[in-house]
Structures are given as structure tokens and as C-alpha cells.
N, C-alpha and C positions, 0 to 999 in steps of 0.2 A: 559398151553399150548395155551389157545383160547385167553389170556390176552397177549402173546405177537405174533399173529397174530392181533390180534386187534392193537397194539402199532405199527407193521409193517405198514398196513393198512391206519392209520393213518399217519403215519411218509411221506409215499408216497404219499397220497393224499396232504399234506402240500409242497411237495419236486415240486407237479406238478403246484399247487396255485401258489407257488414261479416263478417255470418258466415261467407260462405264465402270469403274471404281470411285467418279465422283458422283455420279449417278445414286449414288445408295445415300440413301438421306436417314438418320436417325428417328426414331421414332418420335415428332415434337408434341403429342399429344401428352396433359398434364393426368398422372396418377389418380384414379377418383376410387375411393371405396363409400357405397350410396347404400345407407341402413332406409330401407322401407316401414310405414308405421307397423307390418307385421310381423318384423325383428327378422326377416332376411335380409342379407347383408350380401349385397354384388360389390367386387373387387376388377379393376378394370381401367379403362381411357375414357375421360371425358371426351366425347364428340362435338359437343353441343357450345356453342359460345356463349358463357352464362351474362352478355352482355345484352345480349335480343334473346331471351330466352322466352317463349311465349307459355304454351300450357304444359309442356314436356320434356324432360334432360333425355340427352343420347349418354350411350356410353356403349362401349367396346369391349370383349376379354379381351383382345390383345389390337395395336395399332393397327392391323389391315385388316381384321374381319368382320362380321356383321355387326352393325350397331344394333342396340338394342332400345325403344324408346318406353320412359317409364314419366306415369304423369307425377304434378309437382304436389298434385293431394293425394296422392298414395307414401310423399318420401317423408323421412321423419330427417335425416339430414345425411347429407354431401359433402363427406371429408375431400379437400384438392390438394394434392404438393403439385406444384409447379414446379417446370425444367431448372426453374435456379434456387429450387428448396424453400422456397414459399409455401406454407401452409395453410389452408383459410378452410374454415367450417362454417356451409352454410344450411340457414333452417326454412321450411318455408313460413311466411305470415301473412293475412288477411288484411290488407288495409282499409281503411276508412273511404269511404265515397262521401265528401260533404254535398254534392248535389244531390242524390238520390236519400241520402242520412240514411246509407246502410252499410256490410259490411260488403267487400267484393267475392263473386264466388269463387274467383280464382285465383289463389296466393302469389304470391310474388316469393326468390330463392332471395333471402339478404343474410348477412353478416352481422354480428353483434360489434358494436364498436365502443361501448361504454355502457357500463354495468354498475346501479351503484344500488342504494337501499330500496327504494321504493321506485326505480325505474330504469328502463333499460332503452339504449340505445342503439339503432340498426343501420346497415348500411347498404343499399342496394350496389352491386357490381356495377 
């Protein structure tokens, strides 16, 4: 009887080993280094989902600790590698308001996606 409380015992303490060696998750936040228009340059984790990205990018020095928030008219551009080596540099730009026929005060973070003589193309995340 005390051989298979021992075997129980055992078998549990193996069952909790397991879990918490799966437990550790790698860090999946994407690489961002974020030049400011006054040429400092923070190196670190994107926090921020640049898909709903409102007036502000987060970013991290390392994946668990304090985010950091910096507004999107302070950044001059946002290098990103992503987990599977993707790299994308984004800039902020002002867009057009055709209702109001002004500019918006507050940039949008997009991507250049075609560059040619006298015009250039963007691409929002």
C-alpha cells in the first residue's frame, strides 16, 4: 500500500514539473527600436498593437517590465522585426480631413509601400 502512495506521489510531483516547464512562455513581443524627432533612440518591445493604435505607441526595455508610453507626434519612426523576421519601418503622417478641408492634428503610424518620382505610397497596419 505505501509503494503505491509513493508511485502516486511521485507520478504528481512529475505531472507538476511538467506543468511548470510548459508554463514558461517565450517572450512574443516584436523587437521595436523608436527614434524620437529629438534623435533619441529607445531600443525595446513593442507593447502596443500598431492595429488600434490611437494617439500613443507602448514599448518595453525588456518583455515583463514597465511599458513605456510615447506620443505618435513626438516619433520620427518605429523600426519592428517581428517573431518570424519581418521587418517594417513605420513613419507617422497627417492625413487629409475632406469634411472639415484640413489636416488632422493627429498622425496616423503607416508604412511606405511604393516609392516612385514624384509620389509616394502608404500603408496603414
Amino acid at each position: 500500500m505505501k509503494k503505491t502512495y509513493y508511485i502516486v506521489l511521485i507520478m504528481l510531483m512529475l505531472q507538476a514539473v511538467c506543468i511548470a516547464a510548459s508554463a514558461k512562455v517565450e517572450n512574443q513581443y516584436p523587437q521595436a527600436i523608436l527614434t524620437l524627432n529629438d534623435s533619441t533612440i529607445i531600443t525595446g518591445y513593442l507593447r502596443s498593437n500598431l492595429h488600434d493604435v490611437g494617439s500613443k505607441v507602448a514599448i518595453s526595455e525588456n518583455g515583463g517590465s514597465k511599458k513605456s508610453s510615447y506620443k505618435i507626434a513626438d516619433i520620427h519612426s518605429l523600426e519592428v522585426t517581428y517573431p518570424d523576421g519581418q521587418r517594417e519601418t513605420y513613419i507617422p503622417v497627417h492625413t487629409w480631413d475632406e469634411h472639415s478641408k484640413k489636416t488632422n492634428k493627429n498622425p496616423f503610424l503607416v508604412t511606405v509601400c511604393f516609392s516612385g518620382n514624384h509620389i509616394v505610397g502608404y500603408r496603414m497596419p
